[in-house]
N, C-alpha and C positions, 0 to 999 in steps of 0.2 A: 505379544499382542497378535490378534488373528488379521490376516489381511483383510483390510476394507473396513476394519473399528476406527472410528473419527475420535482421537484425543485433542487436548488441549499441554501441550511440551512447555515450558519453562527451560530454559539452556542460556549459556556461555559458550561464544564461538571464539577460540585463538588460535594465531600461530603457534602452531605447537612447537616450531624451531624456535621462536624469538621469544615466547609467551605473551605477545602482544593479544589485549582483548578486539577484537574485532566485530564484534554484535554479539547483545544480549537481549533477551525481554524483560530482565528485573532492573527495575528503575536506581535499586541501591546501589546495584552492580558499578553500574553506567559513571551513578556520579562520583563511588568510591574507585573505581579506574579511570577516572574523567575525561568522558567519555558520554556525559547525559545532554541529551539535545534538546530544548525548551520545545516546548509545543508537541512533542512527541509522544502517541499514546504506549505505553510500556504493558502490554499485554501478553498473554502465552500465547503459543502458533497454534493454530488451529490446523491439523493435515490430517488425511487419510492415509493410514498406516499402508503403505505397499502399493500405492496409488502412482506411485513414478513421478511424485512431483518435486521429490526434493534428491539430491546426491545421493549415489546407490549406497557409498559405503554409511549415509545416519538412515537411509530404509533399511539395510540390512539390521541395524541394530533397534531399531524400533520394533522390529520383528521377534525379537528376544527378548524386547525388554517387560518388565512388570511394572504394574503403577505405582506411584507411591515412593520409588527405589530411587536414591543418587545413583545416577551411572556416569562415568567418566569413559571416552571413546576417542582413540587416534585413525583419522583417517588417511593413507596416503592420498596421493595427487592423481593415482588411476583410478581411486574410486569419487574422488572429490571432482574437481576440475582440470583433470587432466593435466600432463605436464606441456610447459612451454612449446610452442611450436615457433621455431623462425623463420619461419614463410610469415606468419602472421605478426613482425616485426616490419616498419617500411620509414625508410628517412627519406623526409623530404626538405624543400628548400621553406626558410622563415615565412620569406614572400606567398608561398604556397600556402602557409599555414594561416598568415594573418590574412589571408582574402577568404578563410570558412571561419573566423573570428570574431562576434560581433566585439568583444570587447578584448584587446592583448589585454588590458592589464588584469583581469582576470585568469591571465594563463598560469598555472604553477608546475613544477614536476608534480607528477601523482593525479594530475586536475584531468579531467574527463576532458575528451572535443571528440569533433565530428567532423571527420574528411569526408565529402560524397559520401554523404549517406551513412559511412560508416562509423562506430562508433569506438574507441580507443582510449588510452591514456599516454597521455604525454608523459616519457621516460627521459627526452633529453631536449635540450634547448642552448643551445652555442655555437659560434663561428658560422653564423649563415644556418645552419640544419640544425633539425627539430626530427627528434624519431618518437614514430606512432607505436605503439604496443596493442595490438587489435587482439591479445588473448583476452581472455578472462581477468580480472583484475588478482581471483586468486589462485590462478592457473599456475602450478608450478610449486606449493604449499601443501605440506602436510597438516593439517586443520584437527583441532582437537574441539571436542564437544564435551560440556558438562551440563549434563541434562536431567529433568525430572518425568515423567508422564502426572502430570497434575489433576487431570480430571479424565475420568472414559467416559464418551454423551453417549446417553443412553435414550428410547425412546425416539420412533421417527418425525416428530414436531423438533424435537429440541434440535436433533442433527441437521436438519432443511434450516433452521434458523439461525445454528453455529457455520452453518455451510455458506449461507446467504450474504453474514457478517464478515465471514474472513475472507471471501472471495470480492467482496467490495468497498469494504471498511467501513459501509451505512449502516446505521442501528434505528430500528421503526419498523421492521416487515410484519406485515400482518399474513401468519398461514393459515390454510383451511385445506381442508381433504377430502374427496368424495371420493370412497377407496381406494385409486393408488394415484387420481389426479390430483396438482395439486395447485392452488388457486393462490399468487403472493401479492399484497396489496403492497406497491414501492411506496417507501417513505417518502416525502416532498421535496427533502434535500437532492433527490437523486434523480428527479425529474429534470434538472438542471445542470446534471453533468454531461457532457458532448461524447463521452467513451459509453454512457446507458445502452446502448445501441448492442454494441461488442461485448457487454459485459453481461448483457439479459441472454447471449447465444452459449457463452461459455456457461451460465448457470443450468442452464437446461442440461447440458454435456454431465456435468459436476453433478446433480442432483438424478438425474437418471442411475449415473457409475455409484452413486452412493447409498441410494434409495429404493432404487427401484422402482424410480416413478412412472408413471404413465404420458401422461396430457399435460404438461405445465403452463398454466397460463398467467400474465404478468398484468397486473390491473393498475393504471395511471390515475386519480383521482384528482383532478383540478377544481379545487375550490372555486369559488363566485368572487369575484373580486368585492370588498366589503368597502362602501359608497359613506361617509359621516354625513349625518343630516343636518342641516345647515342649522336647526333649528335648535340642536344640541350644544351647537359652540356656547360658551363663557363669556366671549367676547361683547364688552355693552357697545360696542361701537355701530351703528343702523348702516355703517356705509361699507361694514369690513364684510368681505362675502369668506374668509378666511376660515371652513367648516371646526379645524384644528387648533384655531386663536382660541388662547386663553390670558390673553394681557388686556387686562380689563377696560385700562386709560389706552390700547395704544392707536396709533395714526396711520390712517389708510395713505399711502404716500400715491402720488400720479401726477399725470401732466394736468395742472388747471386748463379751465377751458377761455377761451379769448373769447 
């Protein structure tokens, strides 16, 4: 693959010491290493080949690879996440641990938490001390990939739109292009998320490095709020002002008057 082509990857990530599955995007995968998480959507990655956004040593291979192809690939731990560092190991006292806790009974080995700010995995818990693990969860792991290149997007609409989707996970972008500016109508679900903000700065980064864009502009479309007319209800009741009632017989309920 040339640098800067946007595919769509299909893969299996495991320990390659343990064979343990660790992340896939095929749903069979998941629930025949059970391993499938309800609600979760099982799609292929969306990246730009040589774009630095994933572990050097699966860029490098993406780099080589052709479409279409099984590949199977061992990464070590310098090209993955690095190996362990113990500096970045720290025991602390229980007491210390349970006062950034909202909930102990939520704590487990392997369970994520958050000392000040930082974030870690609880490796140990007994006799008073709890030790933090502030590596990478798989720092220290030679990591094996089995991967496909399942689709190369071709076409600059399709790529601003594979680009739009995978960088926020909302589907409804409306593009348009006045030769290299490019105009995105945000879907209404995303009007509503509090990260829109940081995530409309990062697109412009993403769609310039991939496109070649010029002027990006992000269009908000708020509807009119839609009013039912009182005159439309169902309701035979003369005293029900209930625009939505549609219970023929039922009873305006209230304080009688004295």
């Amino acid at each position: 693959m040339e640098e800067g082509t946007i595919v769509h990857v299909d893969y299996d990530l495991y320990n390659a010491d343990s064979g343990d599955l660790i992340e896939t995007t095929r749903e069979e995968v998941a629930k025949e290493k059970e391993i499938h998480q309800e609600g979760r959507a099982y799609t292929p990655l969306v990246c730009v080949v040589g774009a630095g956004n994933l572990i050097s040593g699966f860029e490098d291979s993406l780099l080589e690879a052709e479409a279409d192809k099984d590949i199977s690939v061992e990464i070590a731990p310098a090209d993955a996440y690095g190996e362990k560092d113990p500096d970045q190991i720290e025991t602390i006292s229980v007491d210390k641990l349970l006062r950034h806790v909202r909930d102990p009974k939520a704590l487990y080995i392997g369970g994520p938490v958050s000392i000040e700010g930082r974030q870690g995995t609880l490796s140990y818990l007994a006799a008073g001390r709890a030790r933090i693990d502030y590596n990478h969860p798989m720092a220290g792991r030679t990591l094996k990939y089995d991967y496909k290149i399942v689709k190369v997007i071709e076409g600059k609409e399709e790529k601003v739109a594979a680009l739009l989707e995978a960088n926020t996970g909302q589907e409804g972008f409306e593009v348009s292009f006045d030769g290299d500016d490019i105009s995105v109508v945000v879907p209404q679900t995303m009007l509503f998320d509090p990260n829109a903000a940081m995530q409309k700065f990062r697109l412009v980064t993403v769609l310039r490095d991939a496109v070649q864009a010029g002027k990006v502009s992000f269009v908000e479309v708020h509807e009119p709020r839609v009013v039912a007319d009182e005159e439309e209800s169902n309701c035979e009741n003369p005293e029900c002002k209930d625009p939505s009632c549609e219970v023929k017989d039922c009873e305006v309920t209230g304080e009688e008057e004295e």
